[in-house]
N, C-alpha and C positions, 0 to 999 in steps of 0.2 A: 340942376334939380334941387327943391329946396329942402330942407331937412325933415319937414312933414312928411313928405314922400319915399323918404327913405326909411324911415320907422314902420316895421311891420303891425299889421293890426295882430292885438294878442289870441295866441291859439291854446288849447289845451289839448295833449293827447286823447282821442278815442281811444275806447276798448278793442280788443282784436276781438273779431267775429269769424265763426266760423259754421258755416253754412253745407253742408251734405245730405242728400237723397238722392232715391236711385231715378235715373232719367229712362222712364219706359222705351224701351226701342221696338216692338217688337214689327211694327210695320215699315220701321224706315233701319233696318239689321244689315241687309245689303248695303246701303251708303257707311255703314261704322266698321263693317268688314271688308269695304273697300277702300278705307281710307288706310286701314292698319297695311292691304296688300299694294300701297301706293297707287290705287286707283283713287279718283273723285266720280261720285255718280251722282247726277240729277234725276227728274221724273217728270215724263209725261203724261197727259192725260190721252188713252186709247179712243176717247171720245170724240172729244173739239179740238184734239191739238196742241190744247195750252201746257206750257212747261215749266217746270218748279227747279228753284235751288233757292236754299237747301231742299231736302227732298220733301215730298209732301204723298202721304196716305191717301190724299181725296183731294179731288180737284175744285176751289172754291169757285170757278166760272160756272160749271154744267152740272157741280155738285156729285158726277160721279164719284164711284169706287173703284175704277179702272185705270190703276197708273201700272206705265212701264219704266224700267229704269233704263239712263241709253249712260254713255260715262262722258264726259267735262270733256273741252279740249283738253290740250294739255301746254299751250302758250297764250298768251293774251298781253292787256295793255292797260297800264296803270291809268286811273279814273282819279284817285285821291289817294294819300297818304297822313299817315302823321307819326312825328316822333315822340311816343312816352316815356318822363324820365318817373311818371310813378307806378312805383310797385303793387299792384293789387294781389289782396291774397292769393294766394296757387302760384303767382308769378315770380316767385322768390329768385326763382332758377335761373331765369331769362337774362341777358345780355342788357346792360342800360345803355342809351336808350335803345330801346327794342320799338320796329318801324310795322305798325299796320298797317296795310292797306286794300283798297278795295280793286279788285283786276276784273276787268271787262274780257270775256273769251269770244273767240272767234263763232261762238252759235250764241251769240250774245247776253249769256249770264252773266252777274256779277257774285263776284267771291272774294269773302274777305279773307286774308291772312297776315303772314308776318312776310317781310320782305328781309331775306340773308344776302349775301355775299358781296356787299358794296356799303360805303359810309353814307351813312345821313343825310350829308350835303350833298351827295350826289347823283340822289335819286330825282326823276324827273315826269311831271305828268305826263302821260302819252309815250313814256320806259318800255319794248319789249320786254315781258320776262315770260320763263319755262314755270308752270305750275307743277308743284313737288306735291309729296306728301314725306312727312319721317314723324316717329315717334319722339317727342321731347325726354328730357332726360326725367320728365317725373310721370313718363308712361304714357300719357296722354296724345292721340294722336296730332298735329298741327298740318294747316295747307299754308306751306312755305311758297316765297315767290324770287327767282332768283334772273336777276339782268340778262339775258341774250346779249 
């Protein structure tokens, strides 16, 4: 490697930002009280059929106002990952690196969360895992995904 290449290009610290409002729930209350009771709920449309996750107020296919909530499996099969070793604000708390990823459920939603209870290196596309829910240590609900 030549020595150009090992020289970082210069950075300067940003400012810390801090960004808060209230995130209306009032039509999607079931899925944010479901997550706190360690349920996950999606939603159907009572009309055509079609199904939402995250949860959705109105259905953008038929345009109704007729959704039902039905609740998530509760296992699935990792789609994609990835390991962050940066910190974004709120995540102060979190474990480095802390593992995203996207899980594919058996009535074929995709959800993203954090993947616990195995290293890094060892996670693998097409990984059974059991989909959790628990409250992080700064309150906030998370959908954890943990290896079968």
């Amino acid at each position: 490697m030549s020595d150009a290449k090992k020289i970082e290009n210069p950075t300067i610290m940003s400012r810390k930002l801090l960004f808060l409002h209230k995130i209306p729930i009032l039509k999607t209350k079931k899925f944010w009280d479901g997550l706190k009771e360690g349920k996950i709920y999606a939603t159907r449309c009572r009309k055509c059929g079609q199904t939402y996750y995250p949860p959705q107020a109105d259905c953008s296919k038929c345009l109704a106002s007729d959704m039902e909530y039905f609740e998530v499996a509760n296992e699935g099969e990792i789609v994609t990952f990835v390991a962050s070793y940066l910190v974004p604000q709120g995540f102060e708390n979190y474990q480095i690196p802390y593992i995203i990823a996207i899980v594919k459920t058996s009535n074929e939603l995709k959800l993203m969360g954090f993947v616990e209870g195995i290293d890094y290196k060892n996670i693998k596309v097409g990984m059974k895992v059991k989909i959790i829910t628990k409250i992080q240590s700064d309150g906030f609900p998370a959908i954890i995904f943990i290896p079968c």
